[in-house]
C-alpha positions in Angstrom: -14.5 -8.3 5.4 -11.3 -7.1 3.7 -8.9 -5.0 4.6 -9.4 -1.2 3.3 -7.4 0.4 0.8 -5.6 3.7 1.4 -3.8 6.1 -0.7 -0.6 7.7 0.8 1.2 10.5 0.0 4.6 11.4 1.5 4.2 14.6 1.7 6.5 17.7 1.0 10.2 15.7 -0.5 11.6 18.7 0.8 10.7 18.1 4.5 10.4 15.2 6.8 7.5 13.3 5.0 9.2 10.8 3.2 10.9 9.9 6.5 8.2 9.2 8.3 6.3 7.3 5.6 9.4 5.0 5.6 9.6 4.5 9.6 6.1 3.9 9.5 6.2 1.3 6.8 9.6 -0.3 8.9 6.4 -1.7 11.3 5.0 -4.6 9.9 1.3 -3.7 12.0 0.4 -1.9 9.4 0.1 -4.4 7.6 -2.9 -6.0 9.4 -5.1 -3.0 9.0 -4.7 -1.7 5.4 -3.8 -2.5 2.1 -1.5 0.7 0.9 -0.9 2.3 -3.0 2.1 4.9 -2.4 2.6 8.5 -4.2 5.7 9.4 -4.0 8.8 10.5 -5.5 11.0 7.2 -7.3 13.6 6.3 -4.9 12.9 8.6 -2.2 11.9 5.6 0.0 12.2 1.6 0.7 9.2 0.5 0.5 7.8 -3.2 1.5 6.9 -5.5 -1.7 3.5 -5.3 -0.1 2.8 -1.4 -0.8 1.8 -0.6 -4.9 3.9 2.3 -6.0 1.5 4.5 -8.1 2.7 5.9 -11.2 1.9 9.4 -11.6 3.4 12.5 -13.0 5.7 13.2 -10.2 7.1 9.7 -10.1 10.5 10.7 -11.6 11.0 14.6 -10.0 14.5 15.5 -10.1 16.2 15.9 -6.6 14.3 18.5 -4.2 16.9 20.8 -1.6 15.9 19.6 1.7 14.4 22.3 3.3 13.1 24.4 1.0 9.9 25.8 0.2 9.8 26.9 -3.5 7.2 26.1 -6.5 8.7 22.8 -7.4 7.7 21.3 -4.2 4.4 22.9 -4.2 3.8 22.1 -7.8 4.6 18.6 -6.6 2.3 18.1 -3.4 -0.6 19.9 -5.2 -0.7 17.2 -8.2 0.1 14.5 -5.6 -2.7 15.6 -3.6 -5.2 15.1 -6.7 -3.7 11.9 -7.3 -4.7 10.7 -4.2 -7.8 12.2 -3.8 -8.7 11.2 -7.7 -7.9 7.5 -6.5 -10.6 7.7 -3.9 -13.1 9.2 -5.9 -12.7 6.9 -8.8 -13.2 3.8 -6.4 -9.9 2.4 -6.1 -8.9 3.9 -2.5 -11.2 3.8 0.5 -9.5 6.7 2.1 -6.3 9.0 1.6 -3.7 9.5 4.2 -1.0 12.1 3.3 2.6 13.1 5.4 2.9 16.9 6.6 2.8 20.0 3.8 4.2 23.4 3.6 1.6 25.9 3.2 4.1 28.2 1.6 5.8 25.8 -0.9 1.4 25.3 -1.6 1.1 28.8 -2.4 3.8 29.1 -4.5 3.1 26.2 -6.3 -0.1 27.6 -7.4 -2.4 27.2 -4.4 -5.2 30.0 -4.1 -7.5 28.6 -1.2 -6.6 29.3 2.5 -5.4 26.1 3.1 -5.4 22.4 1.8 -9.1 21.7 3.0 -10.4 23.9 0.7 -8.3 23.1 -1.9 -10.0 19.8 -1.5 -13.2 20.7 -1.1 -12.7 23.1 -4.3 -10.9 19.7 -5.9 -13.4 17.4 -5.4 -16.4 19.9 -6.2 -18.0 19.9 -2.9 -19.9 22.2 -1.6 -21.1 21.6 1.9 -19.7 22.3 5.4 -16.3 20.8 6.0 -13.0 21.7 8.4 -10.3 20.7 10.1 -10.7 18.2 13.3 -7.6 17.8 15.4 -7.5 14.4 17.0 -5.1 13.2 19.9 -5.9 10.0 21.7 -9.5 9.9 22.2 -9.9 13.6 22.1 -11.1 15.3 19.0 -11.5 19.0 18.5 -13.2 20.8 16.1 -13.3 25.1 15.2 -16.0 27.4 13.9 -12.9 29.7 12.4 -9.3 28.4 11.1 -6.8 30.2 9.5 -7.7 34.0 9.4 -6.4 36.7 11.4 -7.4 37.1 15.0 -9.4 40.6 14.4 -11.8 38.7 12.3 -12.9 35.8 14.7 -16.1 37.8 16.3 -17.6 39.0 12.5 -17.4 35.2 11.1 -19.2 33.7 14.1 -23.0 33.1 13.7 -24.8 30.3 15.4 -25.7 28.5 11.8 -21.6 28.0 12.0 -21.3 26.5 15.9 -23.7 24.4 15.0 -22.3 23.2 12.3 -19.0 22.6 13.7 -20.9 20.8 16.7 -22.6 18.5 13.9 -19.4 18.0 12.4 -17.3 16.6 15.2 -19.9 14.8 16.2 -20.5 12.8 12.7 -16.8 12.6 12.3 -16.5 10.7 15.9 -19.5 8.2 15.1 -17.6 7.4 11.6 -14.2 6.7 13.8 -16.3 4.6 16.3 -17.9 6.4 19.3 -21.3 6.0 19.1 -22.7 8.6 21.5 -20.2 11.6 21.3 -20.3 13.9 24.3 -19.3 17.6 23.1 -18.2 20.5 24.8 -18.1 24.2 23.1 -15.6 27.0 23.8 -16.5 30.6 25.0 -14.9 33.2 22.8 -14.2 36.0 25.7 -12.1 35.9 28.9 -14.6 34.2 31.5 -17.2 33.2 29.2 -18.1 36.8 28.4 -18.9 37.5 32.3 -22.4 37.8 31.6 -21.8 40.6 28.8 -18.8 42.5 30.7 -16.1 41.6 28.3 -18.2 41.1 24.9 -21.6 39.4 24.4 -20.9 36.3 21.8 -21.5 33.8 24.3 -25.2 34.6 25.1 -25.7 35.9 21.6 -23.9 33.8 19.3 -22.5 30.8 20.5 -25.1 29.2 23.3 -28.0 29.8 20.3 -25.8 27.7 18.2 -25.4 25.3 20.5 -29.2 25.3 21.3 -29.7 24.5 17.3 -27.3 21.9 16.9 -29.1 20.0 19.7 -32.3 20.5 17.9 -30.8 19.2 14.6 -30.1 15.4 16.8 -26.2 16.4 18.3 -25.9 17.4 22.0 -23.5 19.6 23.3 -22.4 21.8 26.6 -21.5 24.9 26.8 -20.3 27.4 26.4 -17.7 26.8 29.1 -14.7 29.2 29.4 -12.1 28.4 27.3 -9.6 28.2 30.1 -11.0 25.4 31.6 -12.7 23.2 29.0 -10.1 21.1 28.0 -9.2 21.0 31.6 -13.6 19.6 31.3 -12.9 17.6 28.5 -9.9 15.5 29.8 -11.1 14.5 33.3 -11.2 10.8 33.9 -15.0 11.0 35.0 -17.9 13.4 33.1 -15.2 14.2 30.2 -15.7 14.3 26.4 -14.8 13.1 23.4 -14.9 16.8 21.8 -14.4 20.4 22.1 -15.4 22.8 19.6 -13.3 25.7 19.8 -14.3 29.5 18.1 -10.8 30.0 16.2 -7.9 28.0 15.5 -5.1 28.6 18.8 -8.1 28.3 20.8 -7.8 24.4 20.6 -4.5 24.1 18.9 -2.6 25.0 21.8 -3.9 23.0 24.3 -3.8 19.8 21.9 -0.1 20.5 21.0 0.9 20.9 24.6 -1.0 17.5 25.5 0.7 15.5 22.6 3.0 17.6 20.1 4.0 14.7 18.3 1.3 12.8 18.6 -1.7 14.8 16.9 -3.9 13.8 13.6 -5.6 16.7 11.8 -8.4 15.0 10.3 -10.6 17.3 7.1 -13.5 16.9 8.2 -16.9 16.9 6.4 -15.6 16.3 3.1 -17.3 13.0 1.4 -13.9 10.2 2.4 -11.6 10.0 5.2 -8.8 12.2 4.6 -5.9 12.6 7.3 -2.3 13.9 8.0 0.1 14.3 11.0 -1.1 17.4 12.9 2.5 18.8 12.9 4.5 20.7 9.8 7.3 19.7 7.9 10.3 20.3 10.2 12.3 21.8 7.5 15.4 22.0 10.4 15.6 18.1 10.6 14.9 17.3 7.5 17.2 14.5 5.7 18.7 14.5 9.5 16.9 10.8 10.4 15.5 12.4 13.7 11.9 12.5 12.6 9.2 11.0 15.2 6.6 8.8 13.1 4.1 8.4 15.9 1.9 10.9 14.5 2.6 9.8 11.0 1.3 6.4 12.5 -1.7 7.5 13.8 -3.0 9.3 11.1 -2.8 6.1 9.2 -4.9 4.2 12.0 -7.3 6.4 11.7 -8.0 7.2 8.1 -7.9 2.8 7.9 -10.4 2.5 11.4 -12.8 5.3 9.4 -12.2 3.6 5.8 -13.4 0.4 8.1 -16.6 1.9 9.4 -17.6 3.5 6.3 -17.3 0.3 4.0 -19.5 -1.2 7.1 -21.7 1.0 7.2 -22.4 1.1 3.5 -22.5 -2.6 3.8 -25.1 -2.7 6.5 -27.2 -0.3 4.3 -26.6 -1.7 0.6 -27.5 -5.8 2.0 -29.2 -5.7 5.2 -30.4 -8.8 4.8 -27.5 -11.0 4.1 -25.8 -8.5 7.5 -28.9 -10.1 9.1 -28.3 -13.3 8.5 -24.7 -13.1 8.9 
């Protein structure tokens, strides 16, 4: 079967994107597990005579001030973001894989969605559940809430929504290749609630959801105390391959101290493989040449291993005869 194609963006010019694109790329490996088309500024990397520079309106920006989050840069990432995603759409990418953005620098640029996710989702006129997976190793988390303030968390929480983010993970860790995912779920409240001493979401909310997302075909545990589940999850015997966490520190903490320069953020839910490096920007080193790629490198494996599966999978169901006799 043929190697996948994948888009890739690098990211914010005015961060460390382009760097790590180009450190990536330095590693011939790649090579042997994608076929590339770059979006990215003219110049602003070398790139091998293997990877198709795509033309696109931001092609030929003028210089961007390292460091800085304004509306050029935003105006930039947004349009290289619908680039990419148009290229998987239209059939000619089989997954997109983009370097860190500035939130910020999205806003001003014209962004009105919460985050990039939705501006996808939004983007690509879908409409069902989708959010953001973090990934280190082979641990994958997943959260029923992202980016809204703390004193929210409790009134967004419903058991339709655990067990959706249970049913997400889970169908996101079968498309990267584990068959059978095992899933644990976060408590929301110091001790798990303590039976209803310090607030009642466990019994009420969550452990219902959980119920429902076994009886919709994916297993999980829990609720387990949030202080101890990844502790659960990491163990070399009985771990898991997921958590599903109730807001967004809840998981991102423990997977930045684990691997800080490691992480993928996967979007989860949404109809291709889309990935990035779990970490920002790093306006401080930018243009510096002290950038890590590792996670830049990871998020590339993965969005080309799920691009992989998927094209399989669609094989296996368009000819299952020739698979047959193959």
């Amino acid at each position: 079967m043929s190697l996948p194609t994948l888009a890739l963006f690098t990211g914010d010019p005015a961060g460390i994107g382009p760097e790590l694109v180009e450190k990536m790329l330095q590693n011939p490996s790649w090579k042997t597990q994608a076929k590339l088309i770059l979006i990215g500024q003219q110049g602003a990397i070398q790139a091998p005579p293997e990877v198709l520079c795509h033309p696109w309106p931001g092609q030929h920006s003028p210089a961007f001030a390292p460091g800085v989050a304004n509306a050029h840069n935003g105006r930039y990432m947004l349009e290289a973001l619908a680039t990419g995603v148009d290229l998987v759409m239209a059939g000619q990418a089989d997954a997109f894989c983009f370097a860190p953005l500035n939130k910020s620098a999205l806003r001003q640029g014209g962004m009105t969605q919460e985050d990039e996710l939705r501006w996808f989702a939004e983007h690509m006129h879908f409409e069902g559940v989708c959010g953001e997976l973090n990934v280190l190793k082979n641990l994958w988390t997943a959260r029923v809430t992202s980016h809204v303030p703390l004193s929210e968390v409790s009134s967004l929480l419903s058991p339709e929504k655990v067990a959706d983010a249970i049913r997400m993970i889970a169908q996101a860790l079968q498309a990267s290749g584990v068959a059978t995912p095992r899933i644990a779920v976060c408590g929301l409240n110091p001790h798990n609630g303590d039976n209803g001493n310090y607030g009642d979401e466990e019994g009420r909310i969550i452990a219902p959801g959980v119920a429902l997302a076994g009886a919709m075909g994916f297993a999980a545990d829990g609720p387990f105390p949030a202080d101890t589940t990844f502790v659960r999850a990491i163990r070399a015997s009985g771990g898991y391959d997921g958590v599903v966490t109730m807001y967004h520190d809840q998981g991102q903490i423990a997977m930045k101290l684990m691997g800080f320069e490691q992480g993928v953020t996967v979007h989860g839910g949404l109809p291709c493989p889309i990935t990035t490096p779990a970490h920002g920007t790093a306006y401080d080193i930018a243009g510096l040449g002290k950038a890590n790629p590792q996670a830049m490198t990871n998020a590339f494996e993965l969005a080309a291993r799920m691009a992989t599966r998927m094209r399989t999978s669609l094989r296996q169901t368009t000819t299952p005869l020739q698979e047959t006799l193959s």
